[in-house]
N, C-alpha and C positions, 0 to 999 in steps of 0.2 A: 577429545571426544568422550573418554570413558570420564570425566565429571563434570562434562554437559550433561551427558545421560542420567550420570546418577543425579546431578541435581535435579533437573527435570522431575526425574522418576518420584523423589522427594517434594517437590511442589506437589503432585496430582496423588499423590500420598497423603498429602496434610488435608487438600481440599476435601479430600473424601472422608477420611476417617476421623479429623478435627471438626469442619464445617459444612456437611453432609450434604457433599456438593455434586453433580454429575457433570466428570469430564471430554470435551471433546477434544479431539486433534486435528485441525485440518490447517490446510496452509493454500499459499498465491503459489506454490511452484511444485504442481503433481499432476495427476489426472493427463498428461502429453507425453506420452512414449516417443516422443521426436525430440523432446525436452531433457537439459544435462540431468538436474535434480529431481527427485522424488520425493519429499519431504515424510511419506507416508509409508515410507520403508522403515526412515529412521523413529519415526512412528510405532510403528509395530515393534520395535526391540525394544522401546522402554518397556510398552504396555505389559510386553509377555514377560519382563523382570519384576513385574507387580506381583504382591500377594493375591491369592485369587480373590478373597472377599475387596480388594479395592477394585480390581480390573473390571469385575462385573459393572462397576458403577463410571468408566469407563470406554468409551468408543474412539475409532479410526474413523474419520469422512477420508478416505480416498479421491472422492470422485475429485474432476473436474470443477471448477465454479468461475463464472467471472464476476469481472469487482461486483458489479451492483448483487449479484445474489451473495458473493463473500458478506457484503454491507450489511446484504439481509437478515443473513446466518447471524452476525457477530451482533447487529443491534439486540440481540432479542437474551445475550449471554450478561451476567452479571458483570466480569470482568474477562480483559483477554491478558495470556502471559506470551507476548509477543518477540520471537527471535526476528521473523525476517522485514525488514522496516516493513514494503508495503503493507503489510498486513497489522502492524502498528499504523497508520496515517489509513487505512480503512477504517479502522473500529477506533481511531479520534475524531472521522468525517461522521458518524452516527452517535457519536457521543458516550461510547464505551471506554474508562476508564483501560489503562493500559499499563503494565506492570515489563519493559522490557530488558530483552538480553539481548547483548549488544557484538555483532560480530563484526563491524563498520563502523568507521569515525561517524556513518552520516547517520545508527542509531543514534548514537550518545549525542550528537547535537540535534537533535531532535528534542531528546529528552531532557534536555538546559533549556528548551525554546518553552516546553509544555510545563514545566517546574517539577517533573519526578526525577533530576538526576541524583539524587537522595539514593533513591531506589533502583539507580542502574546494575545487574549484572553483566558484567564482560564475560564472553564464551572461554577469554580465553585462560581467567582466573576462578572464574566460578566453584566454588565449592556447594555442598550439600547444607551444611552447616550457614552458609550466609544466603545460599537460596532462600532458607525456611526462614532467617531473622529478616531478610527483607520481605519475604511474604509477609510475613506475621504484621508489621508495620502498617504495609497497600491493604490489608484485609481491614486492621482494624482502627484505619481512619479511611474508608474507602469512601465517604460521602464528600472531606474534605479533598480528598484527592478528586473525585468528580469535580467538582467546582471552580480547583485550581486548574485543572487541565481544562475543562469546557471554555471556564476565562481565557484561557491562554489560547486553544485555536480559536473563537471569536475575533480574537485580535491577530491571530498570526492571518486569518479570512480577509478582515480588515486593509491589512498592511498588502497581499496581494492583489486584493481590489483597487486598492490606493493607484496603482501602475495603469488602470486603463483609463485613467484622466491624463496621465503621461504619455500614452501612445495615440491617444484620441488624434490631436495636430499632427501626425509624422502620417499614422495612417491614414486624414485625407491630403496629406501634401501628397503621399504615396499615390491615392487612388486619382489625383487630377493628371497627377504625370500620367501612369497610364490611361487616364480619358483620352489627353493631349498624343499620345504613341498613337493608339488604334486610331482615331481620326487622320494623322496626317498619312498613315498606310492604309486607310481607308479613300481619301482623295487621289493616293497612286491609283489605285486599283482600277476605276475606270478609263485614265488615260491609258495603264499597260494593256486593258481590254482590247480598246477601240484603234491601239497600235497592230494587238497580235490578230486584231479579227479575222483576216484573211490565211494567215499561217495558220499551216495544220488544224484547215476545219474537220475533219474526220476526227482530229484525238481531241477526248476531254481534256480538259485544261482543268487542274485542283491546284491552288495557290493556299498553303500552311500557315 
């Protein structure tokens, strides 16, 4: 954890003071005090390890958001430096370039799918020194990374889509069976009427 942070702290360190950038932190798992994580805790302890002249250039979103406003936030950001996947496959769904650290096999194969595993950091090797050399990289081919990554979800979109020409046939063989169920329990339901009609006229009868 202590060179997550420092790396970290050294990414929004470069963006500022190298490439006069204002940083945000917010994440998909904070803002629900019912909820294990807080993202915005460990948030705050890089920030406050900042020199002051970078921190000012630096903010905490705490709050709450869900996906579509997350979407919102991140489409409008130059790039995002993404640890926890959804919030990588958010800001790939809007077309923001993504630079991720990886604490799950299902980041890193994401990012072989998207073509930055060049660029992956592992949480669990991470140092300060390879943070900044793969920053420095996603920064300064950051157009060609756009391009590579947009191609690459367009088609991963693709390949998803692909699947509802496969389920099409299953789903109406599906829906005639149950056409065929409710009809023939619907042809009961009159004869079990017109048997119980005289049984317990006083109580309603509800058949589920």
């Amino acid at each position: 954890m202590r060179r997550y942070i420092d790396s970290v702290r050294e990414i929004a360190t470069i963006l500022v003071r190298d490439h006069g950038k204002q940083v945000t932190f917010v994440s998909t798992c904070q803002g629900v005090p019912e909820y294990a994580h807080d993202d915005s805790k460990t948030a705050r302890k890089i920030v406050a390890e900042l020199d002051p002249e970078i921190a000012r250039n630096v903010s905490v979103d705490a709050s709450f958001h869900t996906p579509e406003q997350l979407m919102a936030l991140v489409k409008g950001f130059d790039f995002v430096v993404a640890t926890r996947m959804h919030m990588m496959i958010m800001s790939l769904c809007v077309g923001t370039p993504v630079l991720p650290i990886a604490y799950e096999f299902k980041t890193k194969e994401v990012a072989k799918r998207i073509g930055v595993a060049d660029l992956l950091l592992d949480i669990d090797t991470v140092t300060p020194p390879e943070a900044a050399e793969k920053l420095g990289r996603f920064v300064g081919k950051l157009e060609d990374y756009r391009r590579t990554i947009l191609q690459a979800v367009l088609e991963e979109h693709a390949s998803a889509m692909s699947a509802a020409e496969l389920l099409k046939p299953l789903m109406a063989k599906a829906s005639a069976q149950i056409a065929r169920d409710v009809g023939k329990r619907g042809e009961q339901y009159p004869a079990r009427l017109g048997e119980d009609r005289h049984k317990d006229e006083g109580k309603p009868v509800v058949e589920a």
